[in-house]
C-alpha atoms as an extended CHARMM CRD file, in Angstrom:
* protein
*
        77  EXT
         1         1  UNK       CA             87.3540000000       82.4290000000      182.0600000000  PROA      1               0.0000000000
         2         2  UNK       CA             87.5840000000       85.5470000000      181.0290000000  PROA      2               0.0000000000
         3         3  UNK       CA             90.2030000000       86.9450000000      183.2840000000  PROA      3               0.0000000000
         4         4  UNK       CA             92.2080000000       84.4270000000      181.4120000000  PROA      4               0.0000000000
         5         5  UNK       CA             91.3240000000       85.4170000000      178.1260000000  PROA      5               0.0000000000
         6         6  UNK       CA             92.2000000000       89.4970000000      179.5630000000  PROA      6               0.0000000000
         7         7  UNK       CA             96.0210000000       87.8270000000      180.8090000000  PROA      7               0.0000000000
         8         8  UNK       CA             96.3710000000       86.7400000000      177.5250000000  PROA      8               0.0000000000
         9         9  UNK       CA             95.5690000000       89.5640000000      175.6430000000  PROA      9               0.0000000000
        10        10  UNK       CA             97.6770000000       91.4060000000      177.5110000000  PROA      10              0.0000000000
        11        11  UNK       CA            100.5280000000       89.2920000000      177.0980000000  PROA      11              0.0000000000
        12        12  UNK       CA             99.8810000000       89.9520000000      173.9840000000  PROA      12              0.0000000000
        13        13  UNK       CA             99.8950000000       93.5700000000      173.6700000000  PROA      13              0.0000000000
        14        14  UNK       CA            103.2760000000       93.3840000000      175.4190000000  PROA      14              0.0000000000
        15        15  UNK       CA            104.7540000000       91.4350000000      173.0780000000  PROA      15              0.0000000000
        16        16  UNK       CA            103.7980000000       93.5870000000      170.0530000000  PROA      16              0.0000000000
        17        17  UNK       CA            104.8330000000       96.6010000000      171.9490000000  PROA      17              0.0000000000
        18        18  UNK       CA            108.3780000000       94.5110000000      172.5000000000  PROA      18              0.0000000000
        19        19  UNK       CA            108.9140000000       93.6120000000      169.3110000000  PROA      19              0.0000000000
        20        20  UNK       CA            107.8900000000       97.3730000000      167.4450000000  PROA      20              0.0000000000
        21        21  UNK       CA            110.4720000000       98.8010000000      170.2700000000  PROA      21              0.0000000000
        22        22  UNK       CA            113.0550000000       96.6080000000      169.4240000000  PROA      22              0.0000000000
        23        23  UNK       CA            112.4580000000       96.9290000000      165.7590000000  PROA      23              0.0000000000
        24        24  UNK       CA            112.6640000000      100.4720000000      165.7600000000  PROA      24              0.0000000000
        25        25  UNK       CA            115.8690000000      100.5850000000      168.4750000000  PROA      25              0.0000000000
        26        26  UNK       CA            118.7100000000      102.8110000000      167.0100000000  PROA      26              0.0000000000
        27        27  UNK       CA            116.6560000000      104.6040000000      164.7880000000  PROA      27              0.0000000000
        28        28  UNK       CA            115.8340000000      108.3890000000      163.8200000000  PROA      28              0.0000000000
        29        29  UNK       CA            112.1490000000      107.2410000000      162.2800000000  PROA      29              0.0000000000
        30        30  UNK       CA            109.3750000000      109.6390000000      162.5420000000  PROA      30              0.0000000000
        31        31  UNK       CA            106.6430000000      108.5330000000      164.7310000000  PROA      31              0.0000000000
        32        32  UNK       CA            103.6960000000      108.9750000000      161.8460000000  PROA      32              0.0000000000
        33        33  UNK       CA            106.2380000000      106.9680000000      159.1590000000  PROA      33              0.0000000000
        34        34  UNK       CA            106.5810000000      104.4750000000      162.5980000000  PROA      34              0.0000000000
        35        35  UNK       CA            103.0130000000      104.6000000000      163.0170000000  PROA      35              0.0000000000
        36        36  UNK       CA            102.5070000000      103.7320000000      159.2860000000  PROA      36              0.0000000000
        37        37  UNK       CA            104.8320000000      100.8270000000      159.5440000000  PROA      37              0.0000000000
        38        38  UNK       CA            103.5050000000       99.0800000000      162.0390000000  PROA      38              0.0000000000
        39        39  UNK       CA             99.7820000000       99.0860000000      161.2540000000  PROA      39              0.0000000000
        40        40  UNK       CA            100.8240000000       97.7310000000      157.8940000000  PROA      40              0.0000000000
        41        41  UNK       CA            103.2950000000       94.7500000000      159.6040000000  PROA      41              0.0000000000
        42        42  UNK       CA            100.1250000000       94.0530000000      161.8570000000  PROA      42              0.0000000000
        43        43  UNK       CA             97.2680000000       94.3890000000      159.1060000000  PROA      43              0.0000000000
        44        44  UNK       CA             99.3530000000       92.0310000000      156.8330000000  PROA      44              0.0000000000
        45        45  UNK       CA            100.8880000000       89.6490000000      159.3070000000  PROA      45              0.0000000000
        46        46  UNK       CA            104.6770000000       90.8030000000      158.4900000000  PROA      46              0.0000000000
        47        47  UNK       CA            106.7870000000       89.7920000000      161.4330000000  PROA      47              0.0000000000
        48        48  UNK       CA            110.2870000000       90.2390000000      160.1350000000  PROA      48              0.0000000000
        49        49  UNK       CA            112.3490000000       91.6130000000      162.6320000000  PROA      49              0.0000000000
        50        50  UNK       CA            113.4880000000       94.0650000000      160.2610000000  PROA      50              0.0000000000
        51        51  UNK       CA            110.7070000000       94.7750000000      158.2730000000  PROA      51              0.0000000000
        52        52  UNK       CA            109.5370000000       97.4310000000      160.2900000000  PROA      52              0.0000000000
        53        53  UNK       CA            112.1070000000       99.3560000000      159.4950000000  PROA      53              0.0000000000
        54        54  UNK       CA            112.4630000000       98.6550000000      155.5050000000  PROA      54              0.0000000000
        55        55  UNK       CA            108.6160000000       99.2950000000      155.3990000000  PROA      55              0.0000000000
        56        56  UNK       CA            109.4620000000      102.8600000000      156.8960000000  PROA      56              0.0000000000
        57        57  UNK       CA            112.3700000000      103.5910000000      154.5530000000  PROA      57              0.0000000000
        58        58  UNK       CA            110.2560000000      102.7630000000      151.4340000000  PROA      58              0.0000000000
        59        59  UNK       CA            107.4230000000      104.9850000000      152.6490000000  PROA      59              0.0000000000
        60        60  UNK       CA            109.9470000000      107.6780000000      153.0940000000  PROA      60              0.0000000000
        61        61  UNK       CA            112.0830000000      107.3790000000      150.1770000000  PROA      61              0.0000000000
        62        62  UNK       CA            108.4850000000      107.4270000000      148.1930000000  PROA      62              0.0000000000
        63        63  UNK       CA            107.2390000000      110.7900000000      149.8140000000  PROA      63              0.0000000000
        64        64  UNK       CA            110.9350000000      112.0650000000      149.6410000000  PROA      64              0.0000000000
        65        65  UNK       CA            110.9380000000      112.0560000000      153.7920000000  PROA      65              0.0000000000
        66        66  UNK       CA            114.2360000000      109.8170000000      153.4930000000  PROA      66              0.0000000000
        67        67  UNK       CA            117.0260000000      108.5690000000      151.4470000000  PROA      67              0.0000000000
        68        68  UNK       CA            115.7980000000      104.3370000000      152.0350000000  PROA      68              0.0000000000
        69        69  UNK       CA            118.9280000000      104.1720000000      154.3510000000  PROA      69              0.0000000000
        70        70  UNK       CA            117.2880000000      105.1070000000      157.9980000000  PROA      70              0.0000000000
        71        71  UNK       CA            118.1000000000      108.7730000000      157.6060000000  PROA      71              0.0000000000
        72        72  UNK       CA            114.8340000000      110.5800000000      157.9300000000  PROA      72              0.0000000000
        73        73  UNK       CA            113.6160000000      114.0880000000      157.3290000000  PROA      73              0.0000000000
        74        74  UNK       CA            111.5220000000      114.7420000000      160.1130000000  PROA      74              0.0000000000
        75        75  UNK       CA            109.2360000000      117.5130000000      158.7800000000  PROA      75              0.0000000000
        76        76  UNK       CA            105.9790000000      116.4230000000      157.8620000000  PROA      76              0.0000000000
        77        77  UNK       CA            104.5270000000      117.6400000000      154.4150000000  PROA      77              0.0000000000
């Protein structure tokens, strides 16, 4: 039984990895704004393909780390 449950969870993992990587593809986003995006898409359910993303560029554009368009300062504060 529970090397079922352990597939599954794994699976799992995966596909959150899968989906983050493709959300982020093509994009200049700092890992901690990345980092910040995610844990909020995953705390609060959000599974927009591009929410990711627009979740980043309002962080940024709020800490002035971006202009809200994907281009990112990279130096942390």
């Amino acid at each position: 039984m529970s090397v079922h449950v352990n597939e599954l969870c794994r699976q799992a993992c995966e596909k959150d990895a899968a989906f983050f990587e493709e959300a982020f593809r093509g994009t200049d986003c700092p890992a901690d704004l990345k980092r910040a995006a995610t844990r909020i898409c995953r705390s609060y359910g959000i599974n927009g393909i591009c929410d990711p993303v627009y979740i980043a560029n309002v962080i940024a554009v709020e800490i002035g780390r971006g202009d809200g368009q994907s281009n990112f300062n990279n130096e942390t504060i």
